[in-house]
N, CA, C and O atoms as a Maestro MAE file, in Angstrom:
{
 s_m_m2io_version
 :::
 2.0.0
}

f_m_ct {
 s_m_title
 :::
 protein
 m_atom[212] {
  # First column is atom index #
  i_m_mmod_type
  r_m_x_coord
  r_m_y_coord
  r_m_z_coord
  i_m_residue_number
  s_m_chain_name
  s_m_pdb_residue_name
  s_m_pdb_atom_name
  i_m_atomic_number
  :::
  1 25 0.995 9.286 -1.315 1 A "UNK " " N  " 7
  2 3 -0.286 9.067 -1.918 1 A "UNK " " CA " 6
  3 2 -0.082 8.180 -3.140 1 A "UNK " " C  " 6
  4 15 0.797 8.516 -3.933 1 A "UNK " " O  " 8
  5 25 -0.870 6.976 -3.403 2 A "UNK " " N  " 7
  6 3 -0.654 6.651 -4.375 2 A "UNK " " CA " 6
  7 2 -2.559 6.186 -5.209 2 A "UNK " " C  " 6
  8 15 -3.620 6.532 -4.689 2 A "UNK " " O  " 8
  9 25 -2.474 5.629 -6.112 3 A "UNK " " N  " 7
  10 3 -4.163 4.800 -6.797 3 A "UNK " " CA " 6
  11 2 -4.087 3.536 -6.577 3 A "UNK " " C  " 6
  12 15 -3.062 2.859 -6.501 3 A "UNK " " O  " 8
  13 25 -5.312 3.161 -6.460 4 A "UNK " " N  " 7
  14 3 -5.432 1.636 -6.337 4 A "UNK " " CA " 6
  15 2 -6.183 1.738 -8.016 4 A "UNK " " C  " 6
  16 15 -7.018 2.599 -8.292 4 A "UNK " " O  " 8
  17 25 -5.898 1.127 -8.596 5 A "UNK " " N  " 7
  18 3 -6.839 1.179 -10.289 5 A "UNK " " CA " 6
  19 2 -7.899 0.486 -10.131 5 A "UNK " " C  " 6
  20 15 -8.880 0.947 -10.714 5 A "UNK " " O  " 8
  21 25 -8.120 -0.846 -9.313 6 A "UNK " " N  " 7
  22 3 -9.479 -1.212 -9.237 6 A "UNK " " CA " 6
  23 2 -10.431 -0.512 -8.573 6 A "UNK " " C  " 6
  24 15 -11.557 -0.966 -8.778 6 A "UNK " " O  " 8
  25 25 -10.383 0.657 -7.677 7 A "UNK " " N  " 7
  26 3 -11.255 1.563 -7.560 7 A "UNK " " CA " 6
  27 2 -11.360 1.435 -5.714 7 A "UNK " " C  " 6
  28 15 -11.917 2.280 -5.014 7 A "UNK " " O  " 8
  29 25 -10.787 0.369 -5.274 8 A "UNK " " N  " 7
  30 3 -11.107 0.281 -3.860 8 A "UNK " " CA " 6
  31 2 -10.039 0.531 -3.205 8 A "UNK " " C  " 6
  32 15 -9.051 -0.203 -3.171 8 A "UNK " " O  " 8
  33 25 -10.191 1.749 -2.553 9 A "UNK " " N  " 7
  34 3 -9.384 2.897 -1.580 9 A "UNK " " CA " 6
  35 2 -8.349 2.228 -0.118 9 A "UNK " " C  " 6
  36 15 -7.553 2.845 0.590 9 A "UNK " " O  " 8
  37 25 -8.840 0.505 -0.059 10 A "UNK " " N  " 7
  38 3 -8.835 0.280 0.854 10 A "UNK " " CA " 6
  39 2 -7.214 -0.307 1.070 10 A "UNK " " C  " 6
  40 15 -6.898 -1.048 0.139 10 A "UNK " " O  " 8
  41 25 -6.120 -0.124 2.116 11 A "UNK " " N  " 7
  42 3 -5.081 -0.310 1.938 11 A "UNK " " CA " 6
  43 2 -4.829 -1.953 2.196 11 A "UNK " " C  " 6
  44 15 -5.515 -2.735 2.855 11 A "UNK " " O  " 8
  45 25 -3.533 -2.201 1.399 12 A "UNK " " N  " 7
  46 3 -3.096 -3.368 1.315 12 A "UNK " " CA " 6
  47 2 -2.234 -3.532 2.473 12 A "UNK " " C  " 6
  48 15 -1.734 -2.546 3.013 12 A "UNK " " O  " 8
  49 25 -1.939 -5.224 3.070 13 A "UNK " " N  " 7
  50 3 -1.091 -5.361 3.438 13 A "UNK " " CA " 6
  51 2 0.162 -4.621 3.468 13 A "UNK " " C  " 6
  52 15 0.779 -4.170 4.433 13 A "UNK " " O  " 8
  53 25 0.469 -4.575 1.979 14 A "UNK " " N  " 7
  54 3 2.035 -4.144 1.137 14 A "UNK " " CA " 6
  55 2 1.850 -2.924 1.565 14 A "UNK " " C  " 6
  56 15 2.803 -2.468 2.198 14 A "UNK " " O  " 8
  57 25 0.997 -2.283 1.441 15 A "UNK " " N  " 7
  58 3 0.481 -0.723 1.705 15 A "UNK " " CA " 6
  59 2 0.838 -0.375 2.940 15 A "UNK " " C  " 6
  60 15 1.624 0.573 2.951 15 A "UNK " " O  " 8
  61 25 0.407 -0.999 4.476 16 A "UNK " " N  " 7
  62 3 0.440 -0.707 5.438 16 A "UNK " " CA " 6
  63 2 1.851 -0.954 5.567 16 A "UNK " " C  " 6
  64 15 2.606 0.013 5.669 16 A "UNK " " O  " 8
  65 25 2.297 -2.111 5.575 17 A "UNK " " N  " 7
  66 3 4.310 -2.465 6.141 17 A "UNK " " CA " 6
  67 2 4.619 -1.557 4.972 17 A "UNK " " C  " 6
  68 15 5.014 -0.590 5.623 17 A "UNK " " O  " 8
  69 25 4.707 -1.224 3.868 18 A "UNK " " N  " 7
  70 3 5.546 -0.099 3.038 18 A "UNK " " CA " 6
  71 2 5.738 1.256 3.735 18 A "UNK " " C  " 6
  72 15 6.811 1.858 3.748 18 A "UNK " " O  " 8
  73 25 4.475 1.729 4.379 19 A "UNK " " N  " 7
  74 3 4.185 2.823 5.031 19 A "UNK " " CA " 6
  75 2 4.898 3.168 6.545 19 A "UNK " " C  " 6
  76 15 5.255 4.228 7.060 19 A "UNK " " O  " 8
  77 25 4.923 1.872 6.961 20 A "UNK " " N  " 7
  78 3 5.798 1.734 8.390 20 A "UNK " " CA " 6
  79 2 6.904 2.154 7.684 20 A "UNK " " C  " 6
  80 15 7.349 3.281 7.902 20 A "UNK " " O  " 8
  81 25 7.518 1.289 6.716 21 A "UNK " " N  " 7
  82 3 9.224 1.418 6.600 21 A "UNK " " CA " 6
  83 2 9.352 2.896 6.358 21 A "UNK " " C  " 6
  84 15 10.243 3.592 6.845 21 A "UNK " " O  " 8
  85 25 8.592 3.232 5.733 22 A "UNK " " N  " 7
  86 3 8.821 4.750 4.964 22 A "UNK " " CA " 6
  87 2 9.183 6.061 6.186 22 A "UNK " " C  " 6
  88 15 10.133 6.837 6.291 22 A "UNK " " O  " 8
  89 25 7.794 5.829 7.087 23 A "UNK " " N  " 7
  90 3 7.914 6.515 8.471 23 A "UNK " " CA " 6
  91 2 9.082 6.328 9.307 23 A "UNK " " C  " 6
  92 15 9.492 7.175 10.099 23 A "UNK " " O  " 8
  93 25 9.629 5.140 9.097 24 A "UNK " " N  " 7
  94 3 10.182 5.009 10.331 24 A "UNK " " CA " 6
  95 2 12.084 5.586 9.586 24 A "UNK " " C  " 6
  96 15 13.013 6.015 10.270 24 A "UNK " " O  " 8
  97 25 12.072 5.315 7.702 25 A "UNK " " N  " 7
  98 3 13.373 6.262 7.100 25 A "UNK " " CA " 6
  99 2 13.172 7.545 7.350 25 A "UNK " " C  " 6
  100 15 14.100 8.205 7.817 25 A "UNK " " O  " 8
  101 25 12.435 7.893 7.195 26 A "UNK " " N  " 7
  102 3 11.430 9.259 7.319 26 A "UNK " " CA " 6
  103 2 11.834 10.036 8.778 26 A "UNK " " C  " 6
  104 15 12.279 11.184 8.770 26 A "UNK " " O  " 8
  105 25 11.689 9.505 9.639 27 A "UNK " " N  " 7
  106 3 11.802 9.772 10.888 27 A "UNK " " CA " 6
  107 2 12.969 9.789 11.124 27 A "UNK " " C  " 6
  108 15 13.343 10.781 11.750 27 A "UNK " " O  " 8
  109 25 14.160 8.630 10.708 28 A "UNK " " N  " 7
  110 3 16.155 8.588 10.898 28 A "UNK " " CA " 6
  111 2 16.597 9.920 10.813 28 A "UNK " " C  " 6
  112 15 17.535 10.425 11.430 28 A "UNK " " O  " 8
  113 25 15.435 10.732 9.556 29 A "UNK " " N  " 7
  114 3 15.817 11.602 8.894 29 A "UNK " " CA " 6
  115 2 15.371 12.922 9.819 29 A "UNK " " C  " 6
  116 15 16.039 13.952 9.726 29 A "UNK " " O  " 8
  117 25 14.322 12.859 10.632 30 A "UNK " " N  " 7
  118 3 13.764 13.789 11.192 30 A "UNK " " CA " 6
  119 2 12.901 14.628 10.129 30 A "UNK " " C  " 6
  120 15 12.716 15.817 9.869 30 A "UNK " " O  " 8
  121 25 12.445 13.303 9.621 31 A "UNK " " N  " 7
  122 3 11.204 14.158 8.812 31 A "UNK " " CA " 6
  123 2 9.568 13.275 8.889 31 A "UNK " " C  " 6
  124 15 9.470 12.052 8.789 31 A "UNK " " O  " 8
  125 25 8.555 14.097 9.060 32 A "UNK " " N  " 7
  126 3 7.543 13.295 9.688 32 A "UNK " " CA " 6
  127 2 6.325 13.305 8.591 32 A "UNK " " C  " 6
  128 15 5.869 14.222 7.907 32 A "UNK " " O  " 8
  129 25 6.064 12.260 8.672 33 A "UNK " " N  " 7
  130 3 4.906 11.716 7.420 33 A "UNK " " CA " 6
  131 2 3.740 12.028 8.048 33 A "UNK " " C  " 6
  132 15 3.479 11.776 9.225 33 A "UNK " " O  " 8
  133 25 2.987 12.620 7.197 34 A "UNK " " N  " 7
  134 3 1.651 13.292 8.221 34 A "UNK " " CA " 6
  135 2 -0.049 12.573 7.758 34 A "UNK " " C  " 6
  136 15 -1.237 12.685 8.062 34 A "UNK " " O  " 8
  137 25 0.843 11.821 6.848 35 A "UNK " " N  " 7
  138 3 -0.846 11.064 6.215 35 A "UNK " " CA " 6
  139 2 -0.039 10.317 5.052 35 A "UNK " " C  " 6
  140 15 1.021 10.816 4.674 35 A "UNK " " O  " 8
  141 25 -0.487 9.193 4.504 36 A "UNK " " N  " 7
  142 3 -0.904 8.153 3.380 36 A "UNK " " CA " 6
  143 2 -2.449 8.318 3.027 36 A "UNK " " C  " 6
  144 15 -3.444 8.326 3.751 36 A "UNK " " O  " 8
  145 25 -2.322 8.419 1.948 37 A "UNK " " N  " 7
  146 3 -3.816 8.191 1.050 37 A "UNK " " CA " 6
  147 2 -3.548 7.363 0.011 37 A "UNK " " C  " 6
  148 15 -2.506 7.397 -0.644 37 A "UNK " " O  " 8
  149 25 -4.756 6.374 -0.216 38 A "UNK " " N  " 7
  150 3 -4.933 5.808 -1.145 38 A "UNK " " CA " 6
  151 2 -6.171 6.506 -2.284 38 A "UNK " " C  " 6
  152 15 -7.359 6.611 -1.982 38 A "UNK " " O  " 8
  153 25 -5.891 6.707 -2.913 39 A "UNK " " N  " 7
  154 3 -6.928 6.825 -3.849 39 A "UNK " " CA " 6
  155 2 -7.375 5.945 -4.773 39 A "UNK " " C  " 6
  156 15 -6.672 5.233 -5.489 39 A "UNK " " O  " 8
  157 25 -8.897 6.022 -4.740 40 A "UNK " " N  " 7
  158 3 -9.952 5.017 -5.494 40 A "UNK " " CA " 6
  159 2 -10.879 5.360 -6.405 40 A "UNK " " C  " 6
  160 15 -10.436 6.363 -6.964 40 A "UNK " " O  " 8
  161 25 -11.994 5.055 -6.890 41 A "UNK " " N  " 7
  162 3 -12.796 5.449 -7.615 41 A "UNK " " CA " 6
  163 2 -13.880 6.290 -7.299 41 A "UNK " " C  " 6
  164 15 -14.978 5.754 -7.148 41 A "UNK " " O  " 8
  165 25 -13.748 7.830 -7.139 42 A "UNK " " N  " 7
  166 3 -14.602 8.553 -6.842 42 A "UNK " " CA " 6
  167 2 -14.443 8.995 -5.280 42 A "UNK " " C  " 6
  168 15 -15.068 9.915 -4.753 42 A "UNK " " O  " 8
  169 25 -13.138 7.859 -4.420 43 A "UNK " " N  " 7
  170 3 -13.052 8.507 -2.897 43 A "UNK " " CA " 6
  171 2 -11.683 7.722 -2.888 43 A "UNK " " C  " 6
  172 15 -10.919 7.229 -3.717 43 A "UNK " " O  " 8
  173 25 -11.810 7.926 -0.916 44 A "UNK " " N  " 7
  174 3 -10.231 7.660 -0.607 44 A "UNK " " CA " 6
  175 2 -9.801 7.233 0.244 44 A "UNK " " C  " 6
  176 15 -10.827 6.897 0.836 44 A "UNK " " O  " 8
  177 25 -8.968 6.924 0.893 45 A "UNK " " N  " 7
  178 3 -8.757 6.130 1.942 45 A "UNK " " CA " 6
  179 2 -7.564 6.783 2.769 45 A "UNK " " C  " 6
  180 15 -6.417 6.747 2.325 45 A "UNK " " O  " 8
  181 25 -7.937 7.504 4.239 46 A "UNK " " N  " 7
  182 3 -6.487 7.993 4.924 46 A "UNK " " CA " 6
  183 2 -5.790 6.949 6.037 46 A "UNK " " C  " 6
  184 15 -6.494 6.304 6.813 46 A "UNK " " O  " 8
  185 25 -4.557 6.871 6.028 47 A "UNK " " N  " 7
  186 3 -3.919 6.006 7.139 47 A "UNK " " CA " 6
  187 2 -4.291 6.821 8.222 47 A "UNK " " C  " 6
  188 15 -4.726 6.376 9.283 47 A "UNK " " O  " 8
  189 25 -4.075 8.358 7.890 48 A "UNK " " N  " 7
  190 3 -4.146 9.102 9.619 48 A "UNK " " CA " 6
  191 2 -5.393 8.223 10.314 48 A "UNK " " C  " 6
  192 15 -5.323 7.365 11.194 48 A "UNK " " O  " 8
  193 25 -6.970 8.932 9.351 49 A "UNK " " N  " 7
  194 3 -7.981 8.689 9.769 49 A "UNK " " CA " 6
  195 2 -8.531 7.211 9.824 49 A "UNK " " C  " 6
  196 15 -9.697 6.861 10.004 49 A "UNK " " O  " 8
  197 25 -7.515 6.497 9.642 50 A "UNK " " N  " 7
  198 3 -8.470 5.208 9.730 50 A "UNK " " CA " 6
  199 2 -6.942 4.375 11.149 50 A "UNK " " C  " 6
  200 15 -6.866 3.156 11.301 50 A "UNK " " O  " 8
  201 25 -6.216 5.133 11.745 51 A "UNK " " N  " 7
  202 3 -5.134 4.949 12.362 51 A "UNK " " CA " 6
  203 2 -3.877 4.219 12.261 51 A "UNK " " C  " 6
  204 15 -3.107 3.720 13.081 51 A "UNK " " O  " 8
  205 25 -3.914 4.310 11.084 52 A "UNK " " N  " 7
  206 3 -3.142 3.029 11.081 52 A "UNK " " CA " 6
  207 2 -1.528 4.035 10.856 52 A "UNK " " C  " 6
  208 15 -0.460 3.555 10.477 52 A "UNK " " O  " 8
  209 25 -1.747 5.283 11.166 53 A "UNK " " N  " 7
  210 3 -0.279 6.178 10.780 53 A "UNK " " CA " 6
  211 2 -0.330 6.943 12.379 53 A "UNK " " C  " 6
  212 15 0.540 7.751 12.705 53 A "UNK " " O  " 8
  :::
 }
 m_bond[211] {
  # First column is bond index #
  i_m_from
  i_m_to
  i_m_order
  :::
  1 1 2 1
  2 2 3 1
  3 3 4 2
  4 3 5 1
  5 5 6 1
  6 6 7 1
  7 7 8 2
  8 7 9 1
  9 9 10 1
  10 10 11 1
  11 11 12 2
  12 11 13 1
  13 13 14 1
  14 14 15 1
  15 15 16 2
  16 15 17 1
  17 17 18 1
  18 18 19 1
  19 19 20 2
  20 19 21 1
  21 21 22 1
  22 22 23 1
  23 23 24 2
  24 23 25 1
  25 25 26 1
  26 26 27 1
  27 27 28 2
  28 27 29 1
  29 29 30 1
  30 30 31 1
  31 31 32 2
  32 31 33 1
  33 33 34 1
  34 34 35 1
  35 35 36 2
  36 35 37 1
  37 37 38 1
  38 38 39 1
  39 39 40 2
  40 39 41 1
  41 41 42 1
  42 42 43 1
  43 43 44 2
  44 43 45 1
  45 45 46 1
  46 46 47 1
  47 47 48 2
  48 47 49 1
  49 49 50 1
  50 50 51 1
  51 51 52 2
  52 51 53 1
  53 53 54 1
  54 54 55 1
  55 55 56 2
  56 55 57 1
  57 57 58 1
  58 58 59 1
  59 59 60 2
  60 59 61 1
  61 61 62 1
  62 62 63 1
  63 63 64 2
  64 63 65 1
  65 65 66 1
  66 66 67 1
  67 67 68 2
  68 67 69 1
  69 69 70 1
  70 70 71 1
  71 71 72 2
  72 71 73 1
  73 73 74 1
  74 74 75 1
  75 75 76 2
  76 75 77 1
  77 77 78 1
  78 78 79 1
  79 79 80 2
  80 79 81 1
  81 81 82 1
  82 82 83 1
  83 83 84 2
  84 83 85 1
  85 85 86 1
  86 86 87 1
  87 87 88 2
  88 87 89 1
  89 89 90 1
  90 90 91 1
  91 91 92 2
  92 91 93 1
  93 93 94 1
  94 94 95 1
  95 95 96 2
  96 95 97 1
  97 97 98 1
  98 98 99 1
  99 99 100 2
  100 99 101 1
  101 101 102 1
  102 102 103 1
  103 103 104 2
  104 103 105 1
  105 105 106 1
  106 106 107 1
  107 107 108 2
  108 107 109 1
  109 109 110 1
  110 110 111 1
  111 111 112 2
  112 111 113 1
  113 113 114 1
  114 114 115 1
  115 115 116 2
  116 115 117 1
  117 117 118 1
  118 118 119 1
  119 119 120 2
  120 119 121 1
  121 121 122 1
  122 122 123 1
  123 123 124 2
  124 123 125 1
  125 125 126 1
  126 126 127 1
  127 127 128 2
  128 127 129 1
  129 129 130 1
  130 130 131 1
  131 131 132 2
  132 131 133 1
  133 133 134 1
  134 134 135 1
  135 135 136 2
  136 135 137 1
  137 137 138 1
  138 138 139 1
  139 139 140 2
  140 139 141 1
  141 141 142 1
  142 142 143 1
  143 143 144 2
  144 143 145 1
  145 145 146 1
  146 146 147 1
  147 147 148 2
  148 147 149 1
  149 149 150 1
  150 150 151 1
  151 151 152 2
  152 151 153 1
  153 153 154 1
  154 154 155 1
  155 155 156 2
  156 155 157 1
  157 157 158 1
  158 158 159 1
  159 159 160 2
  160 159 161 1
  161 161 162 1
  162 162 163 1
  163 163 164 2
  164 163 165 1
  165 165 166 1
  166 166 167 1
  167 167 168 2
  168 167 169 1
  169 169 170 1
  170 170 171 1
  171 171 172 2
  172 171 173 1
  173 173 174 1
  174 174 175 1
  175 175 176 2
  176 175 177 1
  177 177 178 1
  178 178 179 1
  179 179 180 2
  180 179 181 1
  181 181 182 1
  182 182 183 1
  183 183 184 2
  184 183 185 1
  185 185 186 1
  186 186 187 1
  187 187 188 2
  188 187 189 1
  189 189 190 1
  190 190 191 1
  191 191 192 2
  192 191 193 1
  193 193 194 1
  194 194 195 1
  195 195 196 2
  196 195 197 1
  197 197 198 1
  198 198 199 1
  199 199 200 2
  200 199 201 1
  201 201 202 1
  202 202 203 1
  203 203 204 2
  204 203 205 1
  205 205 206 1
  206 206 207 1
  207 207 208 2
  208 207 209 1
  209 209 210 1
  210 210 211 1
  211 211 212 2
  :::
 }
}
């Protein structure tokens, strides 16, 4: 989980390929990432729910 400070929840490029790499160390390891959130101003943004995890 991390903030976006300008307030928009919506993930970055950097955001999405950071998130692959992470899953896929994550996984070498046999450990499983179950969601990314971004947080914004007043809401939020999930990789599960928007599919991109």
């Amino acid at each position: 989980m991390h903030n976006h400070p300008s307030g928009d929840p919506h993930p970055s490029r950097a955001d999405i390929e950071m998130t692959k790499q992470v899953v896929a160390a994550a996984g070498a390891l046999g450990i499983v990432v179950h969601d990314h959130l971004v947080i914004g101003r007043g809401t939020h943004a999930s990789f599960k729910s928007m599919g991109l995890l």
